[in-house]
C-alpha positions as a Markdown table, in Angstrom:
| # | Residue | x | y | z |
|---|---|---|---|---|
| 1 | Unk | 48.1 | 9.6 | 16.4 |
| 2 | Unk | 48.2 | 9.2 | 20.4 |
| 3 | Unk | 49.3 | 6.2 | 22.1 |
| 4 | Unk | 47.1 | 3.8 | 24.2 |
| 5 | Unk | 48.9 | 3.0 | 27.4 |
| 6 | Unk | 49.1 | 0.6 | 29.8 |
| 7 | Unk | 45.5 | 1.7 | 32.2 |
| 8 | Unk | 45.2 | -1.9 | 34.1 |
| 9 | Unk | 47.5 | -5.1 | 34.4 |
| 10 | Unk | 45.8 | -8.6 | 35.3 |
| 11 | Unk | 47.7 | -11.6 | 36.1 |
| 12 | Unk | 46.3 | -14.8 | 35.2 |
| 13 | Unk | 45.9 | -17.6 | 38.2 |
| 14 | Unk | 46.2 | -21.1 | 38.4 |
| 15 | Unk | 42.6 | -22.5 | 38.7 |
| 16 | Unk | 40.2 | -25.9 | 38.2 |
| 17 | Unk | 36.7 | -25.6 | 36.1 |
| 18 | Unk | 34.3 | -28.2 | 34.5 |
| 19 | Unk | 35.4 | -31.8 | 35.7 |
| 20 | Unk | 38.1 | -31.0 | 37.1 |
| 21 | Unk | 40.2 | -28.9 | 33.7 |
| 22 | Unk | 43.5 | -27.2 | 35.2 |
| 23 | Unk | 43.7 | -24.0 | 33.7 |
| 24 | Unk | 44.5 | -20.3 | 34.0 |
| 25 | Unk | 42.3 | -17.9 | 35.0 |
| 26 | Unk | 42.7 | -14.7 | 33.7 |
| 27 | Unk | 39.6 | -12.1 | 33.6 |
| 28 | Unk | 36.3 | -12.7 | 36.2 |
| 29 | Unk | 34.0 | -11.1 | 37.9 |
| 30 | Unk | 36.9 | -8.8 | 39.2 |
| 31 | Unk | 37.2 | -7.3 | 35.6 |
| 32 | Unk | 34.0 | -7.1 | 34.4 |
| 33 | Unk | 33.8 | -3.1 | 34.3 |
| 34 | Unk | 37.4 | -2.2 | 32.9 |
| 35 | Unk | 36.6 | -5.1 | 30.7 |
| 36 | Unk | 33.7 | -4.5 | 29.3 |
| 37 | Unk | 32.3 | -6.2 | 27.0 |
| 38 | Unk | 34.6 | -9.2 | 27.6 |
| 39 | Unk | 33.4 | -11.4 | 30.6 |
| 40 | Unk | 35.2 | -13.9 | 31.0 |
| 41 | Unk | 39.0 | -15.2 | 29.9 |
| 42 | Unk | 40.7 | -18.9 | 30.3 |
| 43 | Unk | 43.7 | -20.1 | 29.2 |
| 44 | Unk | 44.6 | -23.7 | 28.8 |
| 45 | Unk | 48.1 | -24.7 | 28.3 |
| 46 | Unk | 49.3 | -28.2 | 29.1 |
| 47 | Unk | 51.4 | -31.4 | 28.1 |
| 48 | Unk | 49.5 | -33.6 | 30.7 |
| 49 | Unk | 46.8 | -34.7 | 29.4 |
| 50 | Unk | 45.3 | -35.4 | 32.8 |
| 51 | Unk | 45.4 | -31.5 | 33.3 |
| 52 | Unk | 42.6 | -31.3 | 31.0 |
| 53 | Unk | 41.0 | -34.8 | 29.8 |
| 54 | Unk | 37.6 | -34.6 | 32.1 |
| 55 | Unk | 36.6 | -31.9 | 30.2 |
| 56 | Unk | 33.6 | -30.0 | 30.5 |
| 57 | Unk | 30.6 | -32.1 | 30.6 |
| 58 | Unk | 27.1 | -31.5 | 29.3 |
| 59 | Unk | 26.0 | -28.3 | 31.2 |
| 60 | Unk | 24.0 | -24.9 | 30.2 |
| 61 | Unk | 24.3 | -21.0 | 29.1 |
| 62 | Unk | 22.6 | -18.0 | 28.6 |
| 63 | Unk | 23.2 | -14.4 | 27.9 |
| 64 | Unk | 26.5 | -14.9 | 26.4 |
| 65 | Unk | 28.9 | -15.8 | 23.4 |
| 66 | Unk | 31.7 | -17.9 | 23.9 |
| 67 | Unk | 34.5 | -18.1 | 21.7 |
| 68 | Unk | 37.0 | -20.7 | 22.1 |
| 69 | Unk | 40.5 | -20.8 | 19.8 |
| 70 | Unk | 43.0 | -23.4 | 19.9 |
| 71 | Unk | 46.4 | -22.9 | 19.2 |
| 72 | Unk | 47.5 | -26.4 | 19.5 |
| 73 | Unk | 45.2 | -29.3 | 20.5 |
| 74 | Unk | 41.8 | -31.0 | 19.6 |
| 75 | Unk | 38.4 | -30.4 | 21.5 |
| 76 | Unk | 35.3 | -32.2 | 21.1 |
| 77 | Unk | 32.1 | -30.9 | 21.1 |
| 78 | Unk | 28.1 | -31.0 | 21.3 |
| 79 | Unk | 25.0 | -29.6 | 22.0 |
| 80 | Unk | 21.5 | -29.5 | 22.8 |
| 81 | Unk | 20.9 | -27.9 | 19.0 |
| 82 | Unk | 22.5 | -30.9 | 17.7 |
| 83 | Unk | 25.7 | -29.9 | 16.4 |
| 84 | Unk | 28.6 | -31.8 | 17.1 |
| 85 | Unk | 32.2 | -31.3 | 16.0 |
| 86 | Unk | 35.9 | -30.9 | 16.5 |
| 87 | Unk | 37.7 | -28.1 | 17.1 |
| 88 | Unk | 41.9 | -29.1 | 15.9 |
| 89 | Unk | 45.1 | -26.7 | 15.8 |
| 90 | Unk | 44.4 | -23.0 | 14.8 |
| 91 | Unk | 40.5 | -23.5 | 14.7 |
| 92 | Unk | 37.8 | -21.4 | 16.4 |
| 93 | Unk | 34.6 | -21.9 | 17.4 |
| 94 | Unk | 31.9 | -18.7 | 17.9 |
| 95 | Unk | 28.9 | -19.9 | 20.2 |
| 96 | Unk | 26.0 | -17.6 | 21.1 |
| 97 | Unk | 24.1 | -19.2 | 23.7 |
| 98 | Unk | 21.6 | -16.6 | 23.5 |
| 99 | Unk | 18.3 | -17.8 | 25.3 |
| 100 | Unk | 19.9 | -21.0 | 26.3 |
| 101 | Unk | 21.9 | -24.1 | 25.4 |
| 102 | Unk | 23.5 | -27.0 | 26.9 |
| 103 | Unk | 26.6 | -28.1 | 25.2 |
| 104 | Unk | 30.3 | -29.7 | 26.7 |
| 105 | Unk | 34.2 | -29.8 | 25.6 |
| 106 | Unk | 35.9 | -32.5 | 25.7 |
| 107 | Unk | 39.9 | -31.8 | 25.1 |
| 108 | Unk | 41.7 | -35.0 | 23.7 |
| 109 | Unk | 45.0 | -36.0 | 24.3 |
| 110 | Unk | 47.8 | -34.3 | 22.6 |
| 111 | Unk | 51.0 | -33.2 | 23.1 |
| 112 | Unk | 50.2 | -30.3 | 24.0 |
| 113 | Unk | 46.9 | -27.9 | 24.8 |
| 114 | Unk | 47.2 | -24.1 | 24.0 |
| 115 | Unk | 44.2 | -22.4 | 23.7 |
| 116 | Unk | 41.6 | -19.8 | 25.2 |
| 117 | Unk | 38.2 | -19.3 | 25.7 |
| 118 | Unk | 36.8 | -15.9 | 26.2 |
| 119 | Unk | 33.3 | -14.8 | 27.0 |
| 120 | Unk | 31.4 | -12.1 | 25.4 |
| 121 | Unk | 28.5 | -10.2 | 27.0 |
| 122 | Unk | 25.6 | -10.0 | 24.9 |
| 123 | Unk | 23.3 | -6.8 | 25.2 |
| 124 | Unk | 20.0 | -6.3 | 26.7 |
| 125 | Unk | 18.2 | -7.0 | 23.7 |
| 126 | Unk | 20.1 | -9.6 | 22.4 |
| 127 | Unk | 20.0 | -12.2 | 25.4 |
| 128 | Unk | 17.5 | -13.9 | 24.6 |
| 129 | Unk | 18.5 | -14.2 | 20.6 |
| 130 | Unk | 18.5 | -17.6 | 19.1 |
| 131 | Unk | 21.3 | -19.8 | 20.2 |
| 132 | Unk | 23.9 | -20.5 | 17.3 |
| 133 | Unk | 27.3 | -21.8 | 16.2 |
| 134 | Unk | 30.0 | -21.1 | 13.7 |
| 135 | Unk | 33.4 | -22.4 | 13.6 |
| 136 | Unk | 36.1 | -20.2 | 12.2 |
| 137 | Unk | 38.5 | -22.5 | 10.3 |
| 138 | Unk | 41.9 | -21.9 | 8.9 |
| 139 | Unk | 40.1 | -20.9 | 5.3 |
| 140 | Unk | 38.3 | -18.1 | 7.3 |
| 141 | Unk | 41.4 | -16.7 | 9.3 |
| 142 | Unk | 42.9 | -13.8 | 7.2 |
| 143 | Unk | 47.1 | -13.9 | 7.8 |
| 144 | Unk | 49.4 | -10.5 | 7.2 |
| 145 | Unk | 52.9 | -11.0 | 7.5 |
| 146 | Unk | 56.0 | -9.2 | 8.0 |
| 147 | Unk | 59.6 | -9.0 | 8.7 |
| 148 | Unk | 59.0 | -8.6 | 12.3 |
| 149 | Unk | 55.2 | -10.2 | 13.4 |
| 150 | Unk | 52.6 | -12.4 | 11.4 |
| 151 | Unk | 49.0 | -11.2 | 12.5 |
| 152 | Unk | 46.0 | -14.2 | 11.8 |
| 153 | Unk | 42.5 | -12.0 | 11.8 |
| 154 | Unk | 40.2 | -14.3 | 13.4 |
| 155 | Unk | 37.3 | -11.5 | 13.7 |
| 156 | Unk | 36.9 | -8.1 | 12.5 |
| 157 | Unk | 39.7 | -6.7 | 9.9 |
| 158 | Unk | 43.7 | -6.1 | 10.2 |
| 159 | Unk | 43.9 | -3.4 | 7.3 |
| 160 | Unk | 42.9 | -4.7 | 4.2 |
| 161 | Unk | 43.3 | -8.5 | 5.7 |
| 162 | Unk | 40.0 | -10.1 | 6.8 |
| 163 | Unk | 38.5 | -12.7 | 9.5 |
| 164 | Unk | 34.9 | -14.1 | 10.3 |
| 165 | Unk | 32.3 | -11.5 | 11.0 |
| 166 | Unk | 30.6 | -12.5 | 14.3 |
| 167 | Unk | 26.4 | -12.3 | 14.3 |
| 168 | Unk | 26.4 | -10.0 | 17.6 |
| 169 | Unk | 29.2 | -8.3 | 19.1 |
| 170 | Unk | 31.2 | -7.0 | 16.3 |
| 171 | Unk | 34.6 | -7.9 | 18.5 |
| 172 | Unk | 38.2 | -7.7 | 16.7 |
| 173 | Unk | 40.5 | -10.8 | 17.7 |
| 174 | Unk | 44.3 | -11.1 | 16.5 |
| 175 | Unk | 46.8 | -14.0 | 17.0 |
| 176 | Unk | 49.4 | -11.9 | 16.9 |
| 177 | Unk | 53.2 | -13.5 | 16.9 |
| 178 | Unk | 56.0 | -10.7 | 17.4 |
| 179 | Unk | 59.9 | -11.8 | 16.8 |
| 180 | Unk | 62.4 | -11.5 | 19.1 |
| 181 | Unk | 63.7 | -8.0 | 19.6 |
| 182 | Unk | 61.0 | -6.6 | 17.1 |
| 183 | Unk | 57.7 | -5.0 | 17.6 |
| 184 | Unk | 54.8 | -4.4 | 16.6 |
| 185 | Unk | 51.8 | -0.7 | 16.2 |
| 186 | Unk | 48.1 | -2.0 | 16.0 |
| 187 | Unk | 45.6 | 1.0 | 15.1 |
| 188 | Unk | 42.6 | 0.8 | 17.2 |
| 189 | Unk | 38.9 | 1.8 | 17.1 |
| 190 | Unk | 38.3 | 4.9 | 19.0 |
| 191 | Unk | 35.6 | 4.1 | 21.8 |
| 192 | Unk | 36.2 | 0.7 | 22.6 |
| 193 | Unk | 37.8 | -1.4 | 25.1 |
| 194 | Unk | 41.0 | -2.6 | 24.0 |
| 195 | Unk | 43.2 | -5.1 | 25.8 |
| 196 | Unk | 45.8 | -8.1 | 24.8 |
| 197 | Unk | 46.3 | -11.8 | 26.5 |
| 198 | Unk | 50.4 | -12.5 | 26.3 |
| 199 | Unk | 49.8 | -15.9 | 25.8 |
| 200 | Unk | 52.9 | -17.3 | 25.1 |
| 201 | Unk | 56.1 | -15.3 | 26.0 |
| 202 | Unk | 56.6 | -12.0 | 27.6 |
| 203 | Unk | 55.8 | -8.8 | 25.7 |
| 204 | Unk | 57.7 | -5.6 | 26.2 |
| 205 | Unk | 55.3 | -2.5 | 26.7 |
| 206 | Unk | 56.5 | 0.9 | 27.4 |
| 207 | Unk | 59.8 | -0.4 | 28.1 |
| 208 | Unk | 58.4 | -2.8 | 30.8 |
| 209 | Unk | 58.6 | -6.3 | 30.6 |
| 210 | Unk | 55.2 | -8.0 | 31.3 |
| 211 | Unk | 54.8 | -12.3 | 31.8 |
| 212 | Unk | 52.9 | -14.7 | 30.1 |
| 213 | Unk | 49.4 | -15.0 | 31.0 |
| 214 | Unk | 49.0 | -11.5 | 31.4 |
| 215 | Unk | 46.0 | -9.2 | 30.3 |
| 216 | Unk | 47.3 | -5.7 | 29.4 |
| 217 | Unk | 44.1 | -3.5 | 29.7 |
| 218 | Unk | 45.1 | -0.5 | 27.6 |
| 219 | Unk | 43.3 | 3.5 | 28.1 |
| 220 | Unk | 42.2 | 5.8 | 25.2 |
| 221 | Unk | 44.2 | 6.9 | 22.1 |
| 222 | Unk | 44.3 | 5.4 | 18.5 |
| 223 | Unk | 46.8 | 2.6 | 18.5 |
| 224 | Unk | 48.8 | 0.3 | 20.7 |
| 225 | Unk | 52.8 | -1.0 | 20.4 |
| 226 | Unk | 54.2 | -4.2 | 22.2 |
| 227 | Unk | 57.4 | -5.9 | 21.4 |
| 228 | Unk | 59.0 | -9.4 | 21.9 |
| 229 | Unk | 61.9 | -9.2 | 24.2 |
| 230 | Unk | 65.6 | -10.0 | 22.7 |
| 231 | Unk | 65.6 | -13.5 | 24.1 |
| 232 | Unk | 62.0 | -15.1 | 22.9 |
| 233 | Unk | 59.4 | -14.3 | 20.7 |
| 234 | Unk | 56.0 | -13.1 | 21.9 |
| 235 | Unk | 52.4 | -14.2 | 21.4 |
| 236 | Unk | 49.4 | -12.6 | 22.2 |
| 237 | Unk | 46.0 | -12.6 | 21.6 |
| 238 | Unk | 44.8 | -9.2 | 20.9 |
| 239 | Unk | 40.9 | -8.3 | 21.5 |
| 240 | Unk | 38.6 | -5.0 | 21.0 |
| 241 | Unk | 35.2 | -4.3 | 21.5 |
| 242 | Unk | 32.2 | -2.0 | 22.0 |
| 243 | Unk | 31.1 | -1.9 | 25.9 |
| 244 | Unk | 27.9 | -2.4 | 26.6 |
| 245 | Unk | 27.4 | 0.1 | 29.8 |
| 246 | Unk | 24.7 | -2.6 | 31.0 |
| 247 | Unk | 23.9 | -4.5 | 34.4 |
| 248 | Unk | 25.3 | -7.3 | 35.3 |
| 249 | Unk | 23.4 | -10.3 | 36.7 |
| 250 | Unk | 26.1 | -13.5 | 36.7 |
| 251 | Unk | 25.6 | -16.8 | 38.2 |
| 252 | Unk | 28.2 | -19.4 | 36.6 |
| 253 | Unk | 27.3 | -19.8 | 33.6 |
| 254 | Unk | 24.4 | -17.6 | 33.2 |
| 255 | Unk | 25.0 | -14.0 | 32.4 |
| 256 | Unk | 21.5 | -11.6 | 32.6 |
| 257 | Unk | 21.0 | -8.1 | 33.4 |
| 258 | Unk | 19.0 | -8.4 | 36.6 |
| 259 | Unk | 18.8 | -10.9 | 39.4 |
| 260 | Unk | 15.0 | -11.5 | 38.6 |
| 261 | Unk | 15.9 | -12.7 | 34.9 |
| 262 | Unk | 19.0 | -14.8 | 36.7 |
| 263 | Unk | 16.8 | -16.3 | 39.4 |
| 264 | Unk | 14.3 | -17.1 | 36.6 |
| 265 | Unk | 16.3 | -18.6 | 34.2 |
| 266 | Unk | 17.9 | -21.3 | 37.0 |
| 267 | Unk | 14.4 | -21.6 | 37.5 |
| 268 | Unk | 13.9 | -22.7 | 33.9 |
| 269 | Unk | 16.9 | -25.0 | 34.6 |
| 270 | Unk | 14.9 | -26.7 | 37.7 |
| 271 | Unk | 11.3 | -27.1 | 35.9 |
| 272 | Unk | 13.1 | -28.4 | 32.4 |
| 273 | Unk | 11.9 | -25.0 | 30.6 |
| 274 | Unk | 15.5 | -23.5 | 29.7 |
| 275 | Unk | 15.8 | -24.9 | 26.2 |
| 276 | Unk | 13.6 | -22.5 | 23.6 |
| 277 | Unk | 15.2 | -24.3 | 20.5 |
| 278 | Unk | 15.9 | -27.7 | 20.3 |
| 279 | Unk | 17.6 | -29.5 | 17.6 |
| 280 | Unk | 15.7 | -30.3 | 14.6 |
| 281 | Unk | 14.2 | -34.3 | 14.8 |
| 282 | Unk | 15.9 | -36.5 | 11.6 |
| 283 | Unk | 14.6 | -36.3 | 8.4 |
| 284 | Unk | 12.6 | -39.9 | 7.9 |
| 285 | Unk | 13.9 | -41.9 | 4.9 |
């Protein structure tokens, strides 16, 4: 078996979104080709609530998937579907926006916020797929332990341990927490774009220590190793995907394949045409 190694580093930045959210900013429209599939990457990690309590008000998508994961905290959400919900410590939600939604997330106070959000790129033919939702809770996240790391499967399959399995883009996504001085050898799928977030802590790769709120974007081969350094554990969020190969029309939070189907869908927005499903009127008593 070959080693993946280290083939791009990218440091997250401090950065302000929705209402006025202080976050970390960690993959953009800098990354999108070394990143493909994977648009998009925030990290939110605070004890102020004031960092984070305006939220992200009522406001639209397309194109995409979004899948947030919380570590620690509480966020509230809704949409134009009519779901609403709560999203509390070690929870994740799976959105496909698909031909459009409007939705918001609202973080509550607690003590503290850890969490990310990462955007998926949906494929031509899939962009304009009804818009859904499906929250991953603790039931659904497979857990393999050992002496040395603990890996929670929040998508796709970690050996004979198993997580959600996403509509769309069949994406793997680990919480994987190393021990100090140990380490840890993931097998990965041959063909696909493989990268980690060091979330919390340092990791040790290749004998070179990388910071916290890094994304380590890894070349070809069949596996990858990363250790905890001897004075802290290590965290990470490890992700792998398919690319897609496509065009890429983006405009906030609008993701298309060509500036005619971006222009036309803030179009939509203007003349009140966005929304294709709406949510379901109440069943009369």
């Amino acid at each position: 078996m070959s080693e993946r190694t280290v083939k791009r580093l990218v440091r997250g930045f401090p950065a302000v979104d929705g209402a006025g959210v202080h976050l970390v900013r960690v993959l953009g429209h800098e990354t999108v080709k070394d990143f493909d599939p994977f648009l998009m990457l925030d990290s939110f990690d605070s004890a102020n609530p004031e960092d984070y309590i305006a939220g992200f008000p009522m406001h639209p998508h397309r194109g995409i998937e979004t899948i947030t994961y919380l570590i620690r905290g509480e966020i509230d959400h809704e949409d134009s579907l009519g779901n609403a919900g709560r999203i509390r410590d070690g929870q994740s939600q799976w959105m496909t926006a698909g031909s459009g939604i409007l939705h918001q997330e609202m973080p509550q106070p607690t003590e503290r916020l850890l969490g990310a959000q990462l955007w998926l790129n949906l494929p031509a033919a899939e962009k304009m797929a009804e818009p859904r939702y499906f929250d991953i809770t603790k039931n659904m996240i497979g857990e393999k332990q050992t002496a040395d790391a603990t890996v929670r499967v929040l998508a796709g399959e970690y050996g004979d341990v198993k997580g959600a399995k996403p509509y769309h883009i069949q994406a793997t996504y680990y919480d994987v927490a190393v021990k100090p001085g140990k380490s840890i050898t993931i097998d990965t799928k041959a063909g696909e774009t493989v990268f980690i977030f060091l979330i919390e802590g340092d990791a040790v790769i290749t004998g070179d220590r990388i910071p916290e709120k890094t994304a380590v974007l890894f070349g070809e081969g069949d596996r990858i190793t990363a250790a905890a350094p001897k004075d802290g554990p290590s965290r990470f969020l490890f992700l792998s995907g398919k690319p897609l190969g496509e065009e890429i029309a983006w405009g906030g939070p609008i993701v298309m394949n060509t500036r005619t189907e971006l222009f036309k869908a803030f179009q939509e927005l203007e003349e009140g045409t966005f929304i294709k499903h709406k949510a379901a009127p109440p069943k009369e008593n």
